[in-house]
C-alpha positions in Angstrom: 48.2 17.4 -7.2 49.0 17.5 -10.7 52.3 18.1 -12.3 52.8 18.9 -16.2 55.0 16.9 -17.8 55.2 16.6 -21.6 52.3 18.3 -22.1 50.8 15.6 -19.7 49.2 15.9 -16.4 50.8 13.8 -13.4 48.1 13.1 -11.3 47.4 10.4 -8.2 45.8 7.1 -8.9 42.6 6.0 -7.9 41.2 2.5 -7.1 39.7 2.5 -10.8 43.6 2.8 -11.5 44.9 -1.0 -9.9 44.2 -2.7 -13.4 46.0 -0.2 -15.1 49.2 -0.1 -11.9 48.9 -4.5 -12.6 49.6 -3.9 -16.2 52.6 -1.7 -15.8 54.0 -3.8 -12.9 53.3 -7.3 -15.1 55.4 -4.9 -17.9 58.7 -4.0 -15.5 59.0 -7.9 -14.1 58.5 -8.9 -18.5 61.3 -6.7 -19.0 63.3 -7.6 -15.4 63.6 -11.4 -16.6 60.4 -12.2 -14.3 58.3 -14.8 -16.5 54.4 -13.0 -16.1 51.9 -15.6 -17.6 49.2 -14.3 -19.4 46.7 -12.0 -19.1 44.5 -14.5 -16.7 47.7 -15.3 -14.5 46.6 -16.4 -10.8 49.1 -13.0 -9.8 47.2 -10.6 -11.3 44.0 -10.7 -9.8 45.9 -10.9 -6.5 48.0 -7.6 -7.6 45.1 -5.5 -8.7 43.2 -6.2 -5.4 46.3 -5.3 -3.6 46.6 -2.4 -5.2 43.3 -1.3 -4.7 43.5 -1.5 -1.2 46.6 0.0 -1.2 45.2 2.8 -3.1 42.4 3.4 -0.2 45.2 4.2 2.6 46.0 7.6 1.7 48.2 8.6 4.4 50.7 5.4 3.5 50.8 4.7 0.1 50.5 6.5 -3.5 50.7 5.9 -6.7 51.4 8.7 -8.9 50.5 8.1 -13.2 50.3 9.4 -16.6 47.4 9.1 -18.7 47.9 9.0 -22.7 44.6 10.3 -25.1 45.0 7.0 -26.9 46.7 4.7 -24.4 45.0 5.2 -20.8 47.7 5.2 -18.2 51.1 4.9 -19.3 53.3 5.3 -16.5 53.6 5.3 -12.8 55.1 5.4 -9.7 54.5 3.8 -6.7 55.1 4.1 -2.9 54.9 3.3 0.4 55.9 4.0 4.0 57.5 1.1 5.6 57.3 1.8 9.8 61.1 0.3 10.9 62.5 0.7 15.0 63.1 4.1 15.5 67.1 4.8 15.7 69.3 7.8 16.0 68.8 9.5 12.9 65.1 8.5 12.4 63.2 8.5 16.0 60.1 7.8 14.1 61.9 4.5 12.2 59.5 5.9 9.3 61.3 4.9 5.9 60.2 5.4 2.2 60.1 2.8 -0.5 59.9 3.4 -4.4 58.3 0.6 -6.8 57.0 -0.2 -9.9 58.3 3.1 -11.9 57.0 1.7 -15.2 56.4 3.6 -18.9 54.7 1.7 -21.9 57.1 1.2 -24.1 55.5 3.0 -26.9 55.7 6.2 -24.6 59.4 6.0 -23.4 61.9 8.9 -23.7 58.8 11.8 -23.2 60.1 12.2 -19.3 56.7 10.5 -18.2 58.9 8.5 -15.3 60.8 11.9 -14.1 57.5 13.3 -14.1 55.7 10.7 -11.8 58.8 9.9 -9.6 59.0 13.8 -9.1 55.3 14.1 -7.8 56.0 10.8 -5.9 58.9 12.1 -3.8 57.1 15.1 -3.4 54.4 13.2 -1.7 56.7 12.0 0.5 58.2 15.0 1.6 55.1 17.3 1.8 52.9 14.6 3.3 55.1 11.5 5.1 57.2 12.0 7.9 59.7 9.5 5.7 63.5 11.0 5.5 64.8 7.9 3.7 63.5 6.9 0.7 64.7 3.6 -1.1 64.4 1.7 -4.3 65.7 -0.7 -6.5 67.2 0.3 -9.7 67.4 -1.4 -12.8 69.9 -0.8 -15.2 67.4 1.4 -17.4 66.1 3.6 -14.6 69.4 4.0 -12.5 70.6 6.5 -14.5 67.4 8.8 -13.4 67.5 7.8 -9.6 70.9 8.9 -9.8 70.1 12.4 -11.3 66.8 12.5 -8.7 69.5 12.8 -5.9 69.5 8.8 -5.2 72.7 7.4 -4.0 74.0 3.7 -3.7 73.9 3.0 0.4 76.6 2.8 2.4 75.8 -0.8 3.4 74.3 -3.3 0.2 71.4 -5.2 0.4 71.5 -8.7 0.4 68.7 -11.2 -0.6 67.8 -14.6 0.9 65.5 -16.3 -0.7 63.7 -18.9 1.7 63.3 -21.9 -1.2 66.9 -22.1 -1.8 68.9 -21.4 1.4 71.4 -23.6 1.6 70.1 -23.9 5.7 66.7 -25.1 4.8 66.6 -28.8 6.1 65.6 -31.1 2.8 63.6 -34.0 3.3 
């Protein structure tokens, strides 16, 4: 299931690919604000096994990368089917979810990202029963989510995080 981009072959990743899917996702929460740690950070080893299980469960999750001759992967997109309740416009409550679109940064600008989020969607419509597909945009990658046919929903998404409600009890 390969798409050319840029001279490039899009093509799905593999288990061998979760160290490669860690270092791209350790790169997007660098350039998010999200301190990383090093290369031995506790996080990582955790994120490349869960990507390689991931990565097993064909039917509900792909990742879709670029290689580079000299780099090794370079970019990739990720995604997964999230099973909601079933409601009106979605009896099977089946919804999409877009992460870790991530590019090198000595690759950037070659359409790498387009290329991968292309084959990504495309994964969910040929083989997903997913109608809604979200993601989180950055300020960096809005600007293609918005030509890919992504709109803003009608109702926002709001974020609690557990540590600092204001309703936690405090000892």
């Amino acid at each position: 299931m390969g798409q050319e981009e840029a001279g490039r072959a899009v093509r799905r990743a593999v288990g061998a690919d979760a160290g490669a899917l860690t270092r791209l996702r350790a790169l997007m929460l660098e350039e998010m604000g999200t301190p990383v740690g090093g290369q031995d950070a506790e996080w990582r080893k955790a994120a490349e096994a869960w990507f390689a299980e991931r990565l097993a469960d064909t039917g509900g999750f792909a990742a879709f990368v670029m290689e580079d001759p000299e780099l090794g992967v370079v970019c990739s997109a990720v995604g997964m089917i999230e099973r909601r309740a079933p409601g009106p416009s979605n009896l099977t409550g089946t919804q999409g979810r877009v992460f870790n679109i991530s590019t090198d940064v000595r690759r950037r600008r070659r359409g790498h990202a387009r290329a991968c989020l292309a084959a990504l969607l495309a994964w969910f419509r040929d083989e997903t029963e997913a109608k809604v597909i979200e993601l989180n945009a950055t300020g960096d990658g809005a600007e293609l989510y918005r030509a890919t046919g992504f709109v803003a929903p009608r109702f926002p998404a709001l974020q609690l995080r557990i540590s600092e409600s204001p309703l936690t009890p405090r000892p």
